[in-house]
C-alpha positions in Angstrom: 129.5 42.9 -88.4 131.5 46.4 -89.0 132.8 44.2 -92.1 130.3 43.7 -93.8 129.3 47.9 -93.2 129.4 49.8 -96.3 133.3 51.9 -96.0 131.3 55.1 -96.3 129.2 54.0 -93.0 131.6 52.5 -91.0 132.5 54.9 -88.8 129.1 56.3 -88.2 128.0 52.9 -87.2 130.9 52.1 -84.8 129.6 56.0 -83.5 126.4 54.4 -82.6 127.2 51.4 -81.3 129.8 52.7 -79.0 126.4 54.5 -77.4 125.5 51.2 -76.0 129.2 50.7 -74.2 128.6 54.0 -72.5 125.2 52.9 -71.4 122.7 53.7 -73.9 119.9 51.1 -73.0 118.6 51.0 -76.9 119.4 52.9 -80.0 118.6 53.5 -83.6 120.0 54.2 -86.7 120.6 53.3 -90.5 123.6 52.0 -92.7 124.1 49.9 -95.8 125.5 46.5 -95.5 127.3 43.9 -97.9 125.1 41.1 -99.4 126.7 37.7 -100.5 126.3 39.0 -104.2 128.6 41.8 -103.0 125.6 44.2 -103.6 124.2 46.9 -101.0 121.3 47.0 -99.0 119.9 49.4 -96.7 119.1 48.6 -93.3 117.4 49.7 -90.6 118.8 49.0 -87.0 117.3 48.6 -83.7 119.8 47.3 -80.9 120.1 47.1 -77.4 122.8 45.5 -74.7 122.3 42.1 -73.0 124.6 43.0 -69.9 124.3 39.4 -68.0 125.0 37.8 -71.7 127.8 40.5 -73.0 126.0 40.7 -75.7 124.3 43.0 -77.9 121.0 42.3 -79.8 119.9 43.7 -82.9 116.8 43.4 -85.5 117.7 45.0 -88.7 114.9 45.9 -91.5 115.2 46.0 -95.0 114.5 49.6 -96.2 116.5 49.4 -99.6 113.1 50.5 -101.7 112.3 53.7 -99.6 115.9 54.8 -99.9 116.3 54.0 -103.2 112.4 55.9 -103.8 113.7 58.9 -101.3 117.0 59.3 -103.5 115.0 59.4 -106.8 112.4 61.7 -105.3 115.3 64.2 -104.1 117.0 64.0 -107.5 113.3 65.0 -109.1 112.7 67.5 -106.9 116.5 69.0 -107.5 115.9 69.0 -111.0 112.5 70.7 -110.9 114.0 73.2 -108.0 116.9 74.0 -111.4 114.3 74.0 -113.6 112.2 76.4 -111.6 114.9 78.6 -111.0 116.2 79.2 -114.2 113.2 80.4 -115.0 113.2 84.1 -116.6 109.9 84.3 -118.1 108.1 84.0 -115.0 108.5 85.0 -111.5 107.8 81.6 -109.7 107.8 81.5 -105.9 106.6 79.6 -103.0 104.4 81.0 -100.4 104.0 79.4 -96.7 100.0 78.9 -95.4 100.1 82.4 -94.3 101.2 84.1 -97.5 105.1 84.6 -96.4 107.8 84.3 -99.4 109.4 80.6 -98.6 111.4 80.6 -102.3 112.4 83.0 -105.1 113.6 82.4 -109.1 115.2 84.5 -111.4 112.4 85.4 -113.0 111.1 87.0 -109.9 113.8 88.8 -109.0 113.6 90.1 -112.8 110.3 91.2 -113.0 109.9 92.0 -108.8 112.9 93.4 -108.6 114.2 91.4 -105.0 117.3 89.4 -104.7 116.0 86.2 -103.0 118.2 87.4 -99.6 115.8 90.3 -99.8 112.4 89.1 -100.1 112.3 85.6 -99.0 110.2 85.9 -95.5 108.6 88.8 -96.4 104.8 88.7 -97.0 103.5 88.7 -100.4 101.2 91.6 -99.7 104.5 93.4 -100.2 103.9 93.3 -104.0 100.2 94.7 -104.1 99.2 98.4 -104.4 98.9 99.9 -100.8 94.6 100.1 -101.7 94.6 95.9 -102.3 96.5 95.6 -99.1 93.7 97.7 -97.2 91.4 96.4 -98.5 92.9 92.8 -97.4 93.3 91.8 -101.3 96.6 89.6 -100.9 94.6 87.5 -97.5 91.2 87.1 -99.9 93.3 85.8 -103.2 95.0 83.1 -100.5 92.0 82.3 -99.3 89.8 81.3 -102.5 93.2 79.6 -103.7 92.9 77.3 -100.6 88.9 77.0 -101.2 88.5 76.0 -104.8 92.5 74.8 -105.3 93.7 77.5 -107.6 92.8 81.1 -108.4 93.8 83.0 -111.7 93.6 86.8 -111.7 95.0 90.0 -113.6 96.1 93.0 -111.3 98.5 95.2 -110.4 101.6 94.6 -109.0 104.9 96.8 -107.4 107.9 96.2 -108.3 111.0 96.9 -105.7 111.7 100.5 -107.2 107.5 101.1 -107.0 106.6 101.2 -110.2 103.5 99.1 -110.9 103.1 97.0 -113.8 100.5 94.7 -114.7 100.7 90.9 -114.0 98.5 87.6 -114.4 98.9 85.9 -111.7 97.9 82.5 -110.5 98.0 80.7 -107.4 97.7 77.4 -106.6 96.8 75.5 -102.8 99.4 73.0 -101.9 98.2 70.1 -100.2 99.4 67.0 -98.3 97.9 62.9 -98.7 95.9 64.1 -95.4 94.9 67.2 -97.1 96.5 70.0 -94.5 97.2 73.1 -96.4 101.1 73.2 -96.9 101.6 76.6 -98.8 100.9 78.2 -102.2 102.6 78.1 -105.6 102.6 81.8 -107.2 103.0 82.0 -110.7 103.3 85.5 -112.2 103.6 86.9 -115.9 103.9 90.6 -116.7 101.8 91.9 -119.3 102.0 95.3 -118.8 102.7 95.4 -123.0 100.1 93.4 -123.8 97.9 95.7 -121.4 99.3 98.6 -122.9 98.9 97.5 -126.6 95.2 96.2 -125.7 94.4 99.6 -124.5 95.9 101.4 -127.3 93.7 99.4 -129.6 90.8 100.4 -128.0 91.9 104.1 -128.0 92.6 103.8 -131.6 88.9 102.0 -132.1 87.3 104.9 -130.0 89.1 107.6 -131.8 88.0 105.7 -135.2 84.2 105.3 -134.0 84.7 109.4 -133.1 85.7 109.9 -136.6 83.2 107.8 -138.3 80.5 109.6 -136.4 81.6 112.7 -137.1 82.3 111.9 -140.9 79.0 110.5 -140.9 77.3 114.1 -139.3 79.0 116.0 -142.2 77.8 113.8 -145.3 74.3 113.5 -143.1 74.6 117.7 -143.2 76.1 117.8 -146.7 73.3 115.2 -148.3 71.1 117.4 -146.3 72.4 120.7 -147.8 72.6 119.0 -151.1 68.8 117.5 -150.9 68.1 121.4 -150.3 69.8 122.9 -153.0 68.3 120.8 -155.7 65.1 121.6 -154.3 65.7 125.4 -154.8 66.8 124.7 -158.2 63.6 123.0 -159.1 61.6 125.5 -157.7 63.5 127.9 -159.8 63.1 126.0 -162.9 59.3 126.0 -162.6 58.9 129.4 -161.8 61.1 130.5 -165.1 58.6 128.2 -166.9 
């Protein structure tokens, strides 16, 4: 049998069955194994020891596709984990069912300010202003995230050093096939330029409407004035008539 064993798996597999020789009464475990084409397949084992016979029996299970599915699903994941963390733009992070840090990119620990060591574990009330976090802000964000599947918000948010900047922020209920809460995905954008630009607009509209209003006062006072001056003058001109 230990032939036909994949090299890699050969030793691991002579491991397990020298279990039953010691007086395992059953184990189980997984290896690949030579076909007649000379390809690979994954099996699944399940033996135990005939001790009147000296021999061991063993039902092995095809499991080839799930491996194969597992292995692709890993490499996706890796990629998307790379992805994610190469991330600059955006501080991207993971968040357990009861709002603690589970994973950190680079753009987090750009616009947070935390080294991953730092933060990961911590609760994400950490980055709200101490008034959000008394008033329970960072539990009642999770908690419409997890009752309508995603919640988008602009705020406030502290960075390492404390200084606040503004952020968009949006959070996202991760769920498995039974549908059991599994964590949150946080995605965050500072716009503290774009907030600070929008509100210099509007200063620059108010302080326009202030000078339109009182430009518009003077030529109301100056038509006025004027209106009253040419009635003086006609007054004038009839009386020297």
């Amino acid at each position: 049998l230990v032939e036909l064993v994949h090299p890699e798996d050969r030793e691991f597999t002579l491991s397990q069955l020298q279990k039953l020789l010691e007086g395992t009464e059953a184990i189980s475990f997984e290896n690949r194994c030579r076909c007649k084409d000379g390809s690979y397949k994954w099996l699944s084992w399940n033996a135990a020891p005939c001790h009147e016979d000296e021999l061991i029996y063993a039902a092995a299970r095809d499991i080839t596709q799930r491996k194969q599915a597992d292995e692709a699903l890993k490499e996706s994941e890796e990629r998307f984990r790379l992805l994610v963390e190469r991330v600059k733009d955006y501080a991207i992070y993971m968040l357990d069912p009861d709002g603690q840090v589970v994973s950190w990119n680079q753009g987090a620990q750009r616009i947070n300010g935390y080294k991953a060591e730092e933060i990961i574990g911590k609760h994400v009330s950490c980055f709200h202003p101490q008034e959000e976090v008394e008033s329970k802000r960072p539990e009642q964000v999770l908690q419409i995230a997890a009752s309508v599947g995603c919640y988008e918000y602009e705020t406030k948010r502290l960075r390492k050093d404390g200084s606040e900047f503004w952020a968009d922020v949006d959070v996202t209920a991760l769920r498995d096939e039974n549908g059991q809460l599994r964590g949150f995905a946080t995605v965050t954008r500072d716009i503290t330029e774009r907030k600070q630009a929008q509100e210099a607009l509007e200063g620059a509209n108010r302080e326009l409407e202030k000078r339109v209003e009182e430009r518009t006062a003077e030529l109301q006072a100056a038509n006025g004035q004027l209106k009253q001056e040419i009635s003086d003058r006609k007054r004038t001109e009839l009386a020297l008539r």
